[in-house]
MARSE-13696 format. One record per residue (C-alpha): x, y, z; residue number from 1. Coordinates in steps of 0.5 Angstrom, whole numbers, plus 500, padded with zeros to 3 digits. Layout:
! MARSE-13696
xx->X&yy->Y&zz->Z&pos->NUM;
...
//
This chain:
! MARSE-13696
xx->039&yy->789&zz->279&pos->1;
xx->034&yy->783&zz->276&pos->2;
xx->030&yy->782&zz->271&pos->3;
xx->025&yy->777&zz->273&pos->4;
xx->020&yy->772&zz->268&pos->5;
xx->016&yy->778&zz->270&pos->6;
xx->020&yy->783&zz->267&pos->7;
xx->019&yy->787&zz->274&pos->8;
xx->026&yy->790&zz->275&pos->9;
xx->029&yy->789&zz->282&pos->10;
xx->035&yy->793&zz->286&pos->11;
xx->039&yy->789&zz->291&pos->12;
xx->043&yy->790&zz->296&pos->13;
xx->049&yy->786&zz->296&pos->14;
xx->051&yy->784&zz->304&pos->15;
xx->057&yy->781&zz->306&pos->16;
xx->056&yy->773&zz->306&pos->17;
xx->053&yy->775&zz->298&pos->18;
xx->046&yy->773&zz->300&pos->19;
xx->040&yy->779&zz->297&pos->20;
xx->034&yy->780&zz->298&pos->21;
xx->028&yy->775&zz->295&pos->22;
xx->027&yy->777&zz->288&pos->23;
xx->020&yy->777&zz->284&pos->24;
xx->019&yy->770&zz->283&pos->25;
xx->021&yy->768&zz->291&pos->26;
xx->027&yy->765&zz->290&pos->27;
xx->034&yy->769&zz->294&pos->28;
xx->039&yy->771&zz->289&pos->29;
xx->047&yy->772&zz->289&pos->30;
xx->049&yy->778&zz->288&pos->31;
xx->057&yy->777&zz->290&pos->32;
xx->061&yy->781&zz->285&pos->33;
xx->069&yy->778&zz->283&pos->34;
xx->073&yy->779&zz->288&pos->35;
xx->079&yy->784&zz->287&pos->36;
xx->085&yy->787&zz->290&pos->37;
xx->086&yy->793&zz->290&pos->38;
xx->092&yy->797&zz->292&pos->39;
xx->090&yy->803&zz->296&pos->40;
xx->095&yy->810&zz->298&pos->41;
xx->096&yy->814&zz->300&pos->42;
xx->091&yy->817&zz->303&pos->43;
xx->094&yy->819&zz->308&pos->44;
xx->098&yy->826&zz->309&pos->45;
xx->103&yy->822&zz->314&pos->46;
xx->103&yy->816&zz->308&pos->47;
xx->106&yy->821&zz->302&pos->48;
xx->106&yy->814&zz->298&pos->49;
xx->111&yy->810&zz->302&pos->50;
xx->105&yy->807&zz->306&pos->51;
xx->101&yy->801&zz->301&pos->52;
xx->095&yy->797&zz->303&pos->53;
xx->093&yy->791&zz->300&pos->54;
xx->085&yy->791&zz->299&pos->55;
xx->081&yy->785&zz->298&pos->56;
xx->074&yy->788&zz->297&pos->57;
xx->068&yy->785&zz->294&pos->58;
xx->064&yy->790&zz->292&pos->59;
xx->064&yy->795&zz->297&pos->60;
xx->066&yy->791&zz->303&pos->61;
xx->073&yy->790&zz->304&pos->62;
xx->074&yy->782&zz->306&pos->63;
xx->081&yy->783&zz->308&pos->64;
xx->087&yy->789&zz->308&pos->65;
xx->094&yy->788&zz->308&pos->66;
xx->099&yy->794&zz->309&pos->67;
xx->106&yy->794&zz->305&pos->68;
xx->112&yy->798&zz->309&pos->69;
xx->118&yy->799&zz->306&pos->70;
xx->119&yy->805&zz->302&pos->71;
xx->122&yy->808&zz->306&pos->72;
xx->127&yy->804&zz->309&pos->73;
xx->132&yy->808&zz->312&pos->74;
xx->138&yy->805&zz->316&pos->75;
xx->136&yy->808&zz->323&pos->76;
xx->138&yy->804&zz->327&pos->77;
xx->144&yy->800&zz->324&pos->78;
xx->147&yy->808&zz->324&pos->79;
xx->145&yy->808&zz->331&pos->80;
xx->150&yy->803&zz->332&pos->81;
xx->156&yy->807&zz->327&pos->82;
xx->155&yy->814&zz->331&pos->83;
xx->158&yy->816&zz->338&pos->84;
xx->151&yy->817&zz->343&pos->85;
xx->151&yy->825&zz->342&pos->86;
xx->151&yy->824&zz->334&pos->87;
xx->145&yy->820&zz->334&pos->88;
xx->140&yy->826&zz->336&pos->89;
xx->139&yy->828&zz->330&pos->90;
xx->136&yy->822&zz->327&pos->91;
xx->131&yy->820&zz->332&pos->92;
xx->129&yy->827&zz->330&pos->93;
xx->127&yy->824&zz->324&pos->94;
xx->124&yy->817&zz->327&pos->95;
xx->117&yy->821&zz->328&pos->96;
xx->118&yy->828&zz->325&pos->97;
xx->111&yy->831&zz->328&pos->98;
xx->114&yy->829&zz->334&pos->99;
xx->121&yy->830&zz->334&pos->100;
xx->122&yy->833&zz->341&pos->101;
xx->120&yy->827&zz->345&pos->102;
xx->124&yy->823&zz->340&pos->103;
xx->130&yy->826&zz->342&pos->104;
xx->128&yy->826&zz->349&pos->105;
xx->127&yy->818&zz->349&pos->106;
xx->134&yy->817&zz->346&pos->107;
xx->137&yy->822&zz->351&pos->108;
xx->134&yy->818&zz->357&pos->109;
xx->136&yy->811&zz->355&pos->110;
xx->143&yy->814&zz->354&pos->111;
xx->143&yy->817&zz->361&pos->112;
xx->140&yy->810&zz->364&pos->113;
xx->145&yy->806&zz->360&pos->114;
xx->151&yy->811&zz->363&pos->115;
xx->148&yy->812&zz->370&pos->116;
xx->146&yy->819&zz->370&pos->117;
xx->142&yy->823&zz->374&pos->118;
xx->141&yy->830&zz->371&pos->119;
xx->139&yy->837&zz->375&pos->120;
xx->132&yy->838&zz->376&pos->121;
xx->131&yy->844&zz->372&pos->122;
xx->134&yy->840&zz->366&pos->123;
xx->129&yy->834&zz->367&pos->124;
xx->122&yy->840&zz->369&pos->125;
xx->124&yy->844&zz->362&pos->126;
xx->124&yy->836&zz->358&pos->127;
xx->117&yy->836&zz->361&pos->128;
xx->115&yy->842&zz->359&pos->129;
xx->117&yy->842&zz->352&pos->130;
xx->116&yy->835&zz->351&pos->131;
xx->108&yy->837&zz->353&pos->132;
xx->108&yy->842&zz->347&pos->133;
xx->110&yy->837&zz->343&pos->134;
xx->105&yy->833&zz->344&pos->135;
xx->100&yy->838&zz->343&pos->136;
xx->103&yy->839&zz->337&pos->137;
xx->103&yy->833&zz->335&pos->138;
xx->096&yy->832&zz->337&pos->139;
xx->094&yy->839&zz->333&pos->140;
xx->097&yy->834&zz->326&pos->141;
xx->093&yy->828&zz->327&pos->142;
xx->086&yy->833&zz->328&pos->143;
xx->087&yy->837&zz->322&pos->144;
xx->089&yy->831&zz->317&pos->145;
xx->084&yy->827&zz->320&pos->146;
xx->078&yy->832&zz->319&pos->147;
xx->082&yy->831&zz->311&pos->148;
xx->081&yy->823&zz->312&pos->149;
xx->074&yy->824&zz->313&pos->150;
xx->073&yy->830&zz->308&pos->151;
xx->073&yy->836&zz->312&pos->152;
xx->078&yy->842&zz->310&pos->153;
xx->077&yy->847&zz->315&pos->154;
xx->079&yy->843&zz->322&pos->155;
xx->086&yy->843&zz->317&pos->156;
xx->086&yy->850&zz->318&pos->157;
xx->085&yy->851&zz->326&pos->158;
xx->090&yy->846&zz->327&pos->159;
xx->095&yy->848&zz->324&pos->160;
xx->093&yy->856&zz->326&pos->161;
xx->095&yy->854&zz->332&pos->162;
xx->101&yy->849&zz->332&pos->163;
xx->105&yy->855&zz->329&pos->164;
xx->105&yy->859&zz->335&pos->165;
xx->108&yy->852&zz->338&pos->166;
xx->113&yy->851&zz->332&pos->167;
xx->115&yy->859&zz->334&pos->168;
xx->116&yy->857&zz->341&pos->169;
xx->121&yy->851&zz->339&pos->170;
xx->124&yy->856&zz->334&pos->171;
xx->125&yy->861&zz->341&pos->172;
xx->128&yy->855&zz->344&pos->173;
xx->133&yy->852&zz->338&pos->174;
xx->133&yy->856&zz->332&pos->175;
xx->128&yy->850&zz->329&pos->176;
xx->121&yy->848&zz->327&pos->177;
xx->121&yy->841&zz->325&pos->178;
xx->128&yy->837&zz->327&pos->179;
xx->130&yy->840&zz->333&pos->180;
xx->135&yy->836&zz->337&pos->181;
xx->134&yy->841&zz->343&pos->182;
xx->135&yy->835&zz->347&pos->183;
xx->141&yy->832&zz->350&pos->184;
xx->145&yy->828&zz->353&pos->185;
xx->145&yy->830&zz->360&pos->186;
xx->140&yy->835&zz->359&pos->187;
xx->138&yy->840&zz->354&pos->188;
xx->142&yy->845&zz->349&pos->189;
xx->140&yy->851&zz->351&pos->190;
xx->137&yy->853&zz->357&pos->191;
xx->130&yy->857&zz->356&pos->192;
xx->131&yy->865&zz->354&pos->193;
xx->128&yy->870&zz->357&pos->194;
xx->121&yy->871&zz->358&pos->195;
xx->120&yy->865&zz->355&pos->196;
xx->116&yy->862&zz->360&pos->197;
xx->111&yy->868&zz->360&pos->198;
xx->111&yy->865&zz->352&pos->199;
xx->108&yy->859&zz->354&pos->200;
xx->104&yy->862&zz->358&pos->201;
xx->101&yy->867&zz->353&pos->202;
xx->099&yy->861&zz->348&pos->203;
xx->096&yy->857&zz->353&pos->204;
xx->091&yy->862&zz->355&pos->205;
xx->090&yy->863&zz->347&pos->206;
xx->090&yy->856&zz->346&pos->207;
xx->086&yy->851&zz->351&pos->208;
xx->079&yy->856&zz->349&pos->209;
xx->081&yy->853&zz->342&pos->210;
xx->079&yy->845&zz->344&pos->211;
xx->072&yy->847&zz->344&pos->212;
xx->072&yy->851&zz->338&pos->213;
xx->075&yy->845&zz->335&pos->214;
xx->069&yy->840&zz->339&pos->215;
xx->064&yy->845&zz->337&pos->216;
xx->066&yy->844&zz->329&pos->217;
xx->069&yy->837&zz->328&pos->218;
xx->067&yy->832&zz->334&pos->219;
xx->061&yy->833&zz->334&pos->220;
xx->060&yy->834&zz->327&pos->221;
xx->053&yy->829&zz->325&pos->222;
xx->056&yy->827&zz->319&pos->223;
xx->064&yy->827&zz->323&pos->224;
xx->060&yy->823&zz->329&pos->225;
xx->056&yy->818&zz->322&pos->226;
xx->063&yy->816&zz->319&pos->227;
xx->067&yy->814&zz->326&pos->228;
xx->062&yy->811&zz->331&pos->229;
xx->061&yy->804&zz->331&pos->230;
xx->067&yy->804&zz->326&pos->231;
xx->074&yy->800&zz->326&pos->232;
xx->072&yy->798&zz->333&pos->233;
xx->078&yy->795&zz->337&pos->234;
xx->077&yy->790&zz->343&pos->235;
xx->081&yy->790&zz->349&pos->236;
xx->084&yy->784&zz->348&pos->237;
xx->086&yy->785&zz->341&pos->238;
xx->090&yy->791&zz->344&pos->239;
xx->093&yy->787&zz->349&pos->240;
xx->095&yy->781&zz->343&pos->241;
xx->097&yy->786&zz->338&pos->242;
xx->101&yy->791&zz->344&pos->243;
xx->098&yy->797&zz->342&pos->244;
xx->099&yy->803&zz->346&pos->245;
xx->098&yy->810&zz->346&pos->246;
xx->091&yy->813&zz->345&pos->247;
xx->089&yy->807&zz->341&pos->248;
xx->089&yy->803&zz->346&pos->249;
xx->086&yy->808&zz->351&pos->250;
xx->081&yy->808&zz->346&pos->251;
xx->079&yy->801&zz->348&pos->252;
xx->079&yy->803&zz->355&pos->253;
xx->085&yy->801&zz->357&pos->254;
xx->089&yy->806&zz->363&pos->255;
xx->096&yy->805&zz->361&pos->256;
xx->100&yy->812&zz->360&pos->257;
xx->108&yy->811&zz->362&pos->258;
xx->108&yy->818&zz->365&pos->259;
xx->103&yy->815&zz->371&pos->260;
xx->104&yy->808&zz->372&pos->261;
xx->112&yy->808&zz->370&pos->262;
xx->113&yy->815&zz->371&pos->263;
xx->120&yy->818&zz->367&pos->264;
xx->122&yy->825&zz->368&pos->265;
xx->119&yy->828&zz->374&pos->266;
xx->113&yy->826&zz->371&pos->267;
xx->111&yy->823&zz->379&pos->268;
xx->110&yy->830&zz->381&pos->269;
xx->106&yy->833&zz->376&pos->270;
xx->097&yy->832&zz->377&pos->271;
xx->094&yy->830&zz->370&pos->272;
xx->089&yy->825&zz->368&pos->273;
xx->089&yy->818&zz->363&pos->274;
xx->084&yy->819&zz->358&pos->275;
xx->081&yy->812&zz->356&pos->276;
xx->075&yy->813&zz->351&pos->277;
xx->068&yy->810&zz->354&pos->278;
xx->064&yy->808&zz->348&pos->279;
xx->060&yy->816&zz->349&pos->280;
xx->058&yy->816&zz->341&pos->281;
xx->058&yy->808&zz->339&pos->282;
xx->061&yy->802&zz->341&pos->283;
xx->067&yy->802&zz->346&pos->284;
xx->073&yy->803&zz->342&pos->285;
xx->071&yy->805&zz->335&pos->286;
xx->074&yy->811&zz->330&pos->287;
xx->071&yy->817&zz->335&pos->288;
xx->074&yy->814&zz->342&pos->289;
xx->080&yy->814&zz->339&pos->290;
xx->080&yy->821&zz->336&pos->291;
xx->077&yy->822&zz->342&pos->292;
xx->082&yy->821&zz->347&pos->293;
xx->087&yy->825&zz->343&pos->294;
xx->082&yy->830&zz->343&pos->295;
xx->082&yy->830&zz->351&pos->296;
xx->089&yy->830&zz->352&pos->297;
xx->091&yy->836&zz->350&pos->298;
xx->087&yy->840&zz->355&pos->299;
xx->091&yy->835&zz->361&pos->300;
xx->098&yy->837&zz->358&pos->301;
xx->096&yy->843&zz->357&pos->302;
xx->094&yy->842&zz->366&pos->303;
xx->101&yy->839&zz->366&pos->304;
xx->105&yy->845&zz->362&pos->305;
xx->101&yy->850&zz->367&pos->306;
xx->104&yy->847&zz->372&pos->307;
xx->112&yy->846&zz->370&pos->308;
xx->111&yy->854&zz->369&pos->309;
xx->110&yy->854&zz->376&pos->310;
xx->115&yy->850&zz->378&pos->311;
xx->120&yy->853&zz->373&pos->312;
xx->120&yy->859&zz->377&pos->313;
xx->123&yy->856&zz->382&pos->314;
xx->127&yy->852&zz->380&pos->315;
xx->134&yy->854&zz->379&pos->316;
xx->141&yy->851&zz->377&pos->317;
xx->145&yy->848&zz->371&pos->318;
xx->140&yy->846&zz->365&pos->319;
xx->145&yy->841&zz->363&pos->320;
xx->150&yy->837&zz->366&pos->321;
xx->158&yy->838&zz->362&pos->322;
xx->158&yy->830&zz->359&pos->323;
xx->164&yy->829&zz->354&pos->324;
xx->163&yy->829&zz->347&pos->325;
xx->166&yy->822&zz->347&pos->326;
xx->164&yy->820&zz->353&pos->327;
xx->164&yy->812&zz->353&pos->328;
xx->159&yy->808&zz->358&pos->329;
xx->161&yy->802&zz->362&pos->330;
xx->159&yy->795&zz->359&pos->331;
xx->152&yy->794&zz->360&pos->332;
xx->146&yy->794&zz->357&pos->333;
xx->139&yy->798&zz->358&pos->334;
xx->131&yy->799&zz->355&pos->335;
xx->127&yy->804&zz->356&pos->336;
xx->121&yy->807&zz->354&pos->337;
xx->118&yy->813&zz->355&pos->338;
xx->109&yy->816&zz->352&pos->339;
xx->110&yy->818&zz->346&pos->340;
xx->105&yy->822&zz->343&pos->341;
xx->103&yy->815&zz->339&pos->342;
xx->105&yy->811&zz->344&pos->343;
xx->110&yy->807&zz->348&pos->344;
xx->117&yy->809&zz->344&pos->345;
xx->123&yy->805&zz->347&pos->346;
xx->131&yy->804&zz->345&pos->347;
xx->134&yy->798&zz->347&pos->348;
xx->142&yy->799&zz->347&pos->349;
xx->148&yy->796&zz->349&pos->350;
xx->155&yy->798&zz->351&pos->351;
xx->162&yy->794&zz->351&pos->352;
xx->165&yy->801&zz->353&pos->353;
xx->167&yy->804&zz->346&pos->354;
xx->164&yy->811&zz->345&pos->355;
xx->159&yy->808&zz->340&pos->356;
xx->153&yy->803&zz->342&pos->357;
xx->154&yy->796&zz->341&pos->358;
xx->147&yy->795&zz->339&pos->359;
xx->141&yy->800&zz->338&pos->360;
xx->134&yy->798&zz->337&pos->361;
xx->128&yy->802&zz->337&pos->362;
xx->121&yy->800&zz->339&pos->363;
xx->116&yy->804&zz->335&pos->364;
xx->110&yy->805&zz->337&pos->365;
xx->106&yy->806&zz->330&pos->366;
xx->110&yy->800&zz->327&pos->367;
xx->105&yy->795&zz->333&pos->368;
xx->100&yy->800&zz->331&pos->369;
xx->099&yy->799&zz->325&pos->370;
xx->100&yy->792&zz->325&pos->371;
xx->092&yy->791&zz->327&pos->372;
xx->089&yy->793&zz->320&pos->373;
xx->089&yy->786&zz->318&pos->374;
xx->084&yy->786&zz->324&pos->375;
xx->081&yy->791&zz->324&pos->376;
xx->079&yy->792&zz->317&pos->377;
xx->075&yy->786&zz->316&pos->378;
xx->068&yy->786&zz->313&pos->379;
xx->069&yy->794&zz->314&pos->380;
xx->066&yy->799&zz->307&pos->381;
xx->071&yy->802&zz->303&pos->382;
xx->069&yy->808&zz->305&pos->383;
xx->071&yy->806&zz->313&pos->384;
xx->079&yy->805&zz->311&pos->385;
xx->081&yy->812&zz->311&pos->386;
xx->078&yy->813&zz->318&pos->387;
xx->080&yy->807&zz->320&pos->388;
xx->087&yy->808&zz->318&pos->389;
xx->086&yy->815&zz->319&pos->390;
xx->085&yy->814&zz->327&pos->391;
xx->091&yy->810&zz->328&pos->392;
xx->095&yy->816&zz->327&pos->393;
xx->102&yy->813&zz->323&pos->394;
xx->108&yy->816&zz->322&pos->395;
xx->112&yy->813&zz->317&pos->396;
xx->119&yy->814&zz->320&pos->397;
xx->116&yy->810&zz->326&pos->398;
xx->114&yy->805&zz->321&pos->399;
xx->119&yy->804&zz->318&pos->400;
xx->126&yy->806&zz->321&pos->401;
//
């Protein structure tokens, strides 16, 4: 606010180069206020403090956002190296909690890879069952706290309505409802109980009539749709320099899901879609595209956990193959990846023949993905941070592992 010679009072409005608009007395005024650093987090249900971002603002606008790891340093992948292959399981459980079961699926391929095991096929149909509910879970988590990152309550409440009936099949499964390492090495712990099929069955026809209902009160949500369109918008290139993967990346309109084009598993015998954002409400790869994909990929793994049940029923044989508890790979070494819900989650190991690995490293999907805030985050409202980070969909055991 301005006081000309005049004494007529004038509000201006602050733009990112600090240039207002013509005062009373014709001449342009600076209204920039002094920068400042501003630590920001956790505002993020997935950050819980472990996550801060350094913000350069100037006034409201944010010039610059840094993000900070480091809270949560655990080891992971040196302890990798100091346990025998079959005892690693339940960490990578604890790498992305909210997705725990394609963790262990991930970790157990890799080993499997390096060893040169081909499993049965009911073991390998069971991993892509489960693995699927685990992404609809995880993906249930990232639509009820984004409706949180952007102010709304209720979707919360939706989402973990239904991600409870998942978590009791999981429980039906192992016993657990968060870490699970129900995979293994060779196959699965336990074959599916009894009935269990019909189960999963019950909640897919209980859940995928819920995806609209979800739609109907978030997605197309005018206030929803204000705060996330032409927000954070990532370009096709900058994707590709940063390596991000995942819905991120489908987001800016970029088909690459390993489940097609590097099929794992049994994956090449199942019928599902690539979803990739198309800039339906804004500009091709904002906040909504990207949560958006997410969206649309629970109804295709709802399609593909449909048809592992048809499959299933035929299947029969060993759930999993007898593999030693201390068995010991052959000298070697190996890098696989597998779709996490998040992204593309890869281990590299190396074996000179001991029952432990040689060297272990994991390639965490989150950890790529957040490094674009710096970019992404440039001349963006203070407001635009949460829904910016919020479409990311961190995980901070991925982050820092």
């Amino acid at each position: 606010m301005t006081t000309t010679d005049t004494h007529q009072t004038e509000f201006l409005i602050a733009t990112p180069d600090g240039v207002g608009p013509v005062a009373g007395d014709g001449k342009q005024v600076d209204v920039r206020t002094e920068e400042m650093l501003v630590n920001m987090g956790p505002q993020h249900p997935s950050t819980h403090g472990v996550l801060r971002i350094v913000l350069r603002t100037d006034g409201e606008m944010v010039l610059e956002a840094v993000p900070h790891i480091g809270y949560l340093h655990r080891c992971a992948e040196k302890i990798g190296e100091n346990v025998a292959y079959f005892q690693y399981v339940p960490y990578t459980d604890r790498m992305d909690y909210l997705a725990a079961m394609n963790e262990n699926w991930t970790w157990c391929h890799a080993v499997e890879k390096l060893a040169g095991l081909e499993l049965p096929r009911r073991a390998e149909l069971i991993r892509v069952l489960i693995g699927e509910l685990g992404r609809i879970g995880s993906h249930l988590v990232s639509f009820g706290t984004y409706g949180l990152d952007i102010g709304a309550f209720t979707p919360f409440l939706y989402a973990f309505r239904e991600r409870e009936y998942v978590l009791d099949l999981f429980e039906m499964l192992c016993g657990a409802r968060l870490t699970y390492s129900f995979f293994t090495i060779g196959g699965t712990t336990y074959d599916l109980p009894e009935n269990y099929l019909d189960k999963v069955t019950e909640f897919m026809d209980y859940f995928e009539p819920k995806i609209k209902e979800y739609n109907d009160l978030l997605t197309y949500n005018k206030i929803f749709i204000k705060r996330t369109a032409d927000v954070g918008v990532l370009s096709p290139e900058i994707c590709t320099q940063y390596a991000i993967t995942g819905p991120v990346l489908r987001g800016s309109g970029i088909a690459y899901d390993l489940r097609r084009d590097l099929p794992y598993g049994l994956y090449d015998e199942f019928d599902f879609d690539v979803i990739v954002g198309d800039g339906e409400m804004g500009t091709l790869g904002d906040c909504w595209d990207r949560y958006m994909v997410r969206m649309k990929e629970m109804v295709e793994s709802c399609k593909i956990v449909r048809q592992a049940i048809a499959k299933l029923k035929d299947a029969t044989g060993d759930y999993r193959l007898k593999v030693g508890r201390n068995f010991k790979p052959a000298d070697g070494e190996i890098y696989v990846e597998t779709e996490n819900p998040r992204g593309v989650l890869g281990f590299y190991l190396e074996s000179q023949g001991g029952p432990m690995p040689y060297r272990a490293k994991a390639r965490a999907a989150t950890f790529c993905n957040l490094s674009v805030t710096e970019e992404v985050c440039k001349d963006v409202l203070l407001s635009d941070v949460p829904a910016i980070i919020g479409s990311i969909d961190i995980v901070m055991g991925q982050v820092d592992r």
